[in-house]
N, C-alpha and C positions, 0 to 999 in steps of 0.2 A: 456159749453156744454161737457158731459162726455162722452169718448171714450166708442167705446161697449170693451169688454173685447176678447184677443183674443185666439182662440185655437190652439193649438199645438202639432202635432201629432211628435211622437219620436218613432223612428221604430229603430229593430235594434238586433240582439243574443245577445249583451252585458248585457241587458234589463234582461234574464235570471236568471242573479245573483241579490241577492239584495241590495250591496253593489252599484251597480250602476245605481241605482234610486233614490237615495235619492236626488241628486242634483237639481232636474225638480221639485220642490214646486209649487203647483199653487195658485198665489196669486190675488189681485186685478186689475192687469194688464194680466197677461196669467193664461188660463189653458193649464196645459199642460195633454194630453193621451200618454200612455204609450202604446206600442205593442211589444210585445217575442214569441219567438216560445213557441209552450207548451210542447216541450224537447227539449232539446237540446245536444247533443251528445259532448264527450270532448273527441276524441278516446287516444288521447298523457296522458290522467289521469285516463280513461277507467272509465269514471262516467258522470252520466246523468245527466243535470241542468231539474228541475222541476223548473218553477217560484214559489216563497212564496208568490206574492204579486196579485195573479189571482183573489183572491177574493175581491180585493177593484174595488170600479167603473169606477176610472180613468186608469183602467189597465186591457188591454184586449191579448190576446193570439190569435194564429193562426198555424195552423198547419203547416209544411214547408218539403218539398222534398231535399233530401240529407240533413240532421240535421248532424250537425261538421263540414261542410265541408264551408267556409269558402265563396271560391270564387263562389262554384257552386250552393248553397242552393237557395231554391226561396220559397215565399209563395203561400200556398192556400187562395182562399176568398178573396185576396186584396184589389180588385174590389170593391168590395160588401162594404165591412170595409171604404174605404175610401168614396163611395159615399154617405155611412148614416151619417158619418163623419162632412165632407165638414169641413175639418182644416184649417185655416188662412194660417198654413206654414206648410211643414214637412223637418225634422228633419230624413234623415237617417243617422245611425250610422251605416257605414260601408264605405270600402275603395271605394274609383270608378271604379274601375274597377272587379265589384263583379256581379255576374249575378244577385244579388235580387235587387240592388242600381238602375241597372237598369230598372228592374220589378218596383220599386217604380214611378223611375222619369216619367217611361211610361206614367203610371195614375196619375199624379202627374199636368205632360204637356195636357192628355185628359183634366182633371176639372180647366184647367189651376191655379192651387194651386202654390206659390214659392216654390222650392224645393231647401235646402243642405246638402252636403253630408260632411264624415268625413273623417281624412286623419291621419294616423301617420307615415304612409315610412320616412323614416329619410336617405337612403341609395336607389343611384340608382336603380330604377325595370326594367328589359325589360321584357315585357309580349311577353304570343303567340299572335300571330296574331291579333287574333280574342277578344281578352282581351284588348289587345291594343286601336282595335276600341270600344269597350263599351266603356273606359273609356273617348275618343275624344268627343263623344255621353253625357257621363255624363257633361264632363268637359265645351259643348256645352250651354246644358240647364239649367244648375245648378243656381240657382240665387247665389251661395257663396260655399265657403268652409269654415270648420271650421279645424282648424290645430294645434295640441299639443307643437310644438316647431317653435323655428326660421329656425331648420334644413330642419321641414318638408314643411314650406311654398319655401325653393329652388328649394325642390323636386318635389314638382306642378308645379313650373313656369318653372324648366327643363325639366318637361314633358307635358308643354307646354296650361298649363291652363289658363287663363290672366283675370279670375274672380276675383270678392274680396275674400279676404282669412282674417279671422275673427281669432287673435289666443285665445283659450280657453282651459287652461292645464287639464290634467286629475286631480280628487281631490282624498283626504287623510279624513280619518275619525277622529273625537277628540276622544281619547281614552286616558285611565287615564293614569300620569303620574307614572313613577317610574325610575329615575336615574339611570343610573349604577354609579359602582366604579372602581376603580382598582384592589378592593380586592375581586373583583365575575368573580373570571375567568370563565366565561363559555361564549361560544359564540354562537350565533345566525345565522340560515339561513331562509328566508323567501322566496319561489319561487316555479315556477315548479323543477320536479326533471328529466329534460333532462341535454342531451349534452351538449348543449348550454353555460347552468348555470355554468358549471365546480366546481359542489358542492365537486366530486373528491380530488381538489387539498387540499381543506380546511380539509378534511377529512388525504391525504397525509400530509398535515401542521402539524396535533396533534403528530407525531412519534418525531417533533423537540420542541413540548410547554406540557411537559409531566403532570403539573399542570392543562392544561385546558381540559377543557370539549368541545362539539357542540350538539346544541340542531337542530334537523333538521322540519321544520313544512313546510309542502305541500307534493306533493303526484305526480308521473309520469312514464314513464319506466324505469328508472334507479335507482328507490330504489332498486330493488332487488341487483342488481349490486353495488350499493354503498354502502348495508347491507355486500356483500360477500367482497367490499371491505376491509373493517375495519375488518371482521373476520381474512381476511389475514396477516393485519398489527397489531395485537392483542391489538387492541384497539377499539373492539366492546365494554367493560363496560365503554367506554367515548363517542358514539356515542349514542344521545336517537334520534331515529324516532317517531317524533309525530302528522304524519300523518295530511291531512288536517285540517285545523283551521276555523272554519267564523272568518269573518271579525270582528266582535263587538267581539269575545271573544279573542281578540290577546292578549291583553293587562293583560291577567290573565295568558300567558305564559314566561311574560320574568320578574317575581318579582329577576328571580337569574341571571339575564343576565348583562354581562358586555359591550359586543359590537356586531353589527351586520356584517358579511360579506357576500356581494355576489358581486364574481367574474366573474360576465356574460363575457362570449369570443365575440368577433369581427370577423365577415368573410365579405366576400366579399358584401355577399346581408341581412346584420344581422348587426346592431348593437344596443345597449337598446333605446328604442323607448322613453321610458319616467322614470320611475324608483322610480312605486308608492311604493313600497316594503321596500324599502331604505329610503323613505319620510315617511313611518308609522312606521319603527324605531327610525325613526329622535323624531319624535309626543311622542312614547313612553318612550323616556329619553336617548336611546343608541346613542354613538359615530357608525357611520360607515364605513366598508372599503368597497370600491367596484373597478372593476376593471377602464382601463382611458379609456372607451369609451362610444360612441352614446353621451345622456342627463347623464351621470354621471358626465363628465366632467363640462356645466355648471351647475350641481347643487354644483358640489365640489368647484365652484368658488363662489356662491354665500352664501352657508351653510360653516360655521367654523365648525363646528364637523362630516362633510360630507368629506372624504379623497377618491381620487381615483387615483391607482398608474398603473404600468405596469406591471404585472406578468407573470416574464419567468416560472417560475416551483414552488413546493410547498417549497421550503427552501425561494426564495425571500417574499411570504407569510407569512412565520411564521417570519420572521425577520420584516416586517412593524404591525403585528401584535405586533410583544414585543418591539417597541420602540412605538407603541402608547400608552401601558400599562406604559411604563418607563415618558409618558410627557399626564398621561391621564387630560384629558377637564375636569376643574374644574365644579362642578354643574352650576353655574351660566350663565356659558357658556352654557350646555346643555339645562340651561331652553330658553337662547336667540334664538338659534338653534329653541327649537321647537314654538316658536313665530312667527317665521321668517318662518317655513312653512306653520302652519294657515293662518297666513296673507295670501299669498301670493295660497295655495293649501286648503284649507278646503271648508267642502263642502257648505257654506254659502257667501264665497267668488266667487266660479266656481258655483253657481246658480246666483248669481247679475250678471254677467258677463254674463249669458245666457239671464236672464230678458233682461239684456239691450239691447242686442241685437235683439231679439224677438222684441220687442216693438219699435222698431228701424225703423222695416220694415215693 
């Protein structure tokens, strides 16, 4: 006797980009619907996401109150959407304690639908008040969570969730290969361009590696800042800004690239959640340096061309930069490397893992 096939609603701002749909395939066991705002506001990149993917069937759009705003956005229509629907399960993609996660599970709990939600806090949260209680509220009726790391499944059970928690990493896209060397000095940065990232120090690093270059691709408040920096340290003909990238076309940016750095900083309520950036340099052929926190640590335990160190100031950077050059990763190595993230991160990997679960329940 053959199972009927089930549907699966995935809600969610992530949804906006197109890089992060490709995972949700619907095959002979799930369809899966897709739902994005129909803008979505990025104020920290000062750039609107338009969905590219509105015009296929399985992907529908809705309007949403406060767009970019993370915790406090909500949809219009929802209602409406989910009762012509009627999904097997939904799937929000957002934290719990988010004003739309709960707008979801609302209606989720009226058409008694199972409802889970997403989790990457890796790093204790204390919310206001009133955030607080949503997320008790979520963490109530949620049939599951799904959770990015082992860090972050502590961080629900510390803030006191005692659902199943389902882990499922973020994926990496196959993008062609091309090796570095030792003899392409140029280095790579892939990220936003905040505080946070400490693109700064790398850019302080090139006054001590006068041979190398940095290629910088993304886009935030701090380019302009980071432009003025390099002007300062007269080493703007070695900084190229090349502005945001899609995702499919990365890999046509690093044919001169030697190695990737990103040195994300650690604060109290911050640290790298996951460290897709770093894993599609991996794909791409590059050794990387990243700094020793949040998910960089286990990926640099698990990845051999994955390095993450502790950086006090930019002279300790420019020093693990030219002793990685002095002992670089033979190719063979780099190609194991990027085997060992498909495996483990690509997106046909983190879609079985979604299937199975789906199908699960």
């Amino acid at each position: 006797m053959s199972t009927a096939r089930k549907t699966i609603l995935v809600i969610g701002h992530p949804l906006s980009t197109n890089e992060n749909c490709g995972v949700f395939k619907t095959n002979q066991d799930v369809h899966y619907v897709l739902c994005a705002p129909k803008r979505w506001l990025v104020k920290s990149l000062g750039h609107t996401y338009v969905p590219a993917n509105s015009r296929k069937d399985n992907f529908h759009t809705l309007p949403v109150i406060f767009s970019g705003r993370n915790s406090l956005f909500f949809w219009r229509g929802l209602s409406a959407f989910i009762s012509s629907l009627r999904p097997s399960l939904i799937y929000c993609w957002e934290e719990p304690w988010c004003l739309s996660t709960l707008q979801v599970m609302r209606y989720a709990s009226k058409q008694n639908i199972p409802f889970f939600f997403y989790s990457a806090e890796n790093k204790e949260k204390k919310l206001p008040l009133l955030f607080s209680f949503f997320r008790r509220l979520i963490f109530k009726k949620a049939s599951g969570a799904i959770s990015i790391t082992p860090e972050v499944d502590l961080q629900l059970e510390w803030a006191g969730y005692q659902g199943p928690i389902h882990r499922i990493p973020l994926w990496v896209s196959q993008h062609n290969y091309t090796p570095g060397n030792e003899t392409k000095k140029n280095l790579l940065y892939i990220g936003r361009l905040i505080k946070l990232k400490r693109v700064s120090l790398i850019i302080q690093a090139l006054t001590e590696l006068p041979e190398f270059h940095l290629k910088i691709i993304g886009d935030g408040p701090e380019r302009n800042n980071l432009a003025q920096l390099s002007k300062e340290l007269n080493i703007s003909n070695r900084v190229h800004f090349a502005g945001k990238i899609p995702n499919y076309n990365l890999h046509t940016h690093i044919s001169d690239m030697g190695l990737a750095v990103i040195p994300t900083e650690e604060n109290q309520r911050q640290a790298e959640q996951f460290g897709r950036a770093a894993l599609e340099a991996v794909v791409m052929g590059l050794p990387v340096i990243t700094s020793h926190t949040g998910n960089y640590i286990n990926l640099s335990q698990r990845i051999e061309t994955f390095y993450s160190f502790s950086f006090k100031d930019s002279s300790s950077l420019a020093h693990a930069i030219t002793q990685l050059y002095q002992n670089y990763p033979h190719a063979n190595i780099l190609e194991q490397s990027r085997k060992f993230v498909l495996e483990h991160f690509s997106t046909a990997t983190v879609s079985k893992k979604f299937n199975q679960l789906f199908v699960s329940i």
